[in-house]
Every structure is written in structure tokens, then in C-alpha cells.
C-alpha positions in Angstrom: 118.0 167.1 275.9 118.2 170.0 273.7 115.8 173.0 275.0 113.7 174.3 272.5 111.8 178.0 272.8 108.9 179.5 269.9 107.6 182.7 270.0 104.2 183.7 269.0 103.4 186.6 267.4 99.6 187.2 267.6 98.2 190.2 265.0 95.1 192.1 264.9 93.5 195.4 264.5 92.5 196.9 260.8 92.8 193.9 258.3 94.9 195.7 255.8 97.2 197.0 258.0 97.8 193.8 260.2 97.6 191.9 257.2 100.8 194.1 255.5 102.7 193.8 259.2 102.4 189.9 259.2 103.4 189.5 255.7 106.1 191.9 256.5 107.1 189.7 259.6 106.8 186.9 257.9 109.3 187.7 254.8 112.0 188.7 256.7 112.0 186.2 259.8 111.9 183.4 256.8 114.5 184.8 254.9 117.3 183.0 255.6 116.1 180.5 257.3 113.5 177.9 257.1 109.9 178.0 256.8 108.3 175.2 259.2 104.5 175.5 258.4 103.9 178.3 255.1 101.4 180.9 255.7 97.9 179.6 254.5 95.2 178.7 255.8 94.3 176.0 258.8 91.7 174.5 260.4 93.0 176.1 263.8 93.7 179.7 262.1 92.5 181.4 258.9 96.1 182.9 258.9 99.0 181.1 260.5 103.0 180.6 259.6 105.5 178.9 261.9 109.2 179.7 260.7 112.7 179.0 262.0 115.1 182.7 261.6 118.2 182.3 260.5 120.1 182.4 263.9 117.8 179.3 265.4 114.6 180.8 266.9 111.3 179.4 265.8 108.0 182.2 265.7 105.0 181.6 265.5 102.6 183.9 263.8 99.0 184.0 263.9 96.6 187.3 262.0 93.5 187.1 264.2 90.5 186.9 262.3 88.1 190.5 262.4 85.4 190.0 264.6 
């Protein structure tokens, strides 16, 4: 059984600048590889990706809503 590992990545702080960060994050762990669930909106998170790198390693990244 193969083992499987994701990371989370959890941002906050001022909205513009952890808002830049994540979509900073976001671009380059995705490029290259393979986005699993595209940043957008859920019901679980107002701002969420989930993306595979290009050497195997899944992150999960989450921008934590103000307030």
C-alpha cells in the first residue's frame, strides 16, 4: 500500500498581503504539476487549493478568513 503525505499550509494576517503570499504559493507549487482542487471558494473555506508539486508532494492551502 502506497503511503501518501499532504501538507497544509494555513495563511492569515493582513488580507492583501496573505492574499498575494497564497496566490504566490499557489502558482509556483502548481506549476508543473497538477492542480487537485483549484483555488475558489468552498463551503468548508472561503479560500482553499489542494495541488500536487511537480516532484509528488500534495499541499494543501487554506487563506484564513479576517475575523
Amino acid at each position: 500500500m502506497p503511503l501518501s503525505v499532504a501538507t497544509f499550509l494555513m495563511f492569515e494576517g493582513y488580507a492583501k498581503e496573505a492574499m498575494d503570499l497564497y496566490q504566490l504559493a499557489y502558482k509556483i507549487l502548481s506549476r508543473d504539476g497538477k492542480i487537485l482542487m483549484p483555488l475558489d471558494n468552498y463551503e468548508f473555506s472561503h479560500c482553499f487549493a489542494w495541488v500536487r508539486d511537480k516532484i509528488g508532494v500534495t499541499w494543501q492551502l487554506n487563506l484564513r478568513a479576517d475575523g
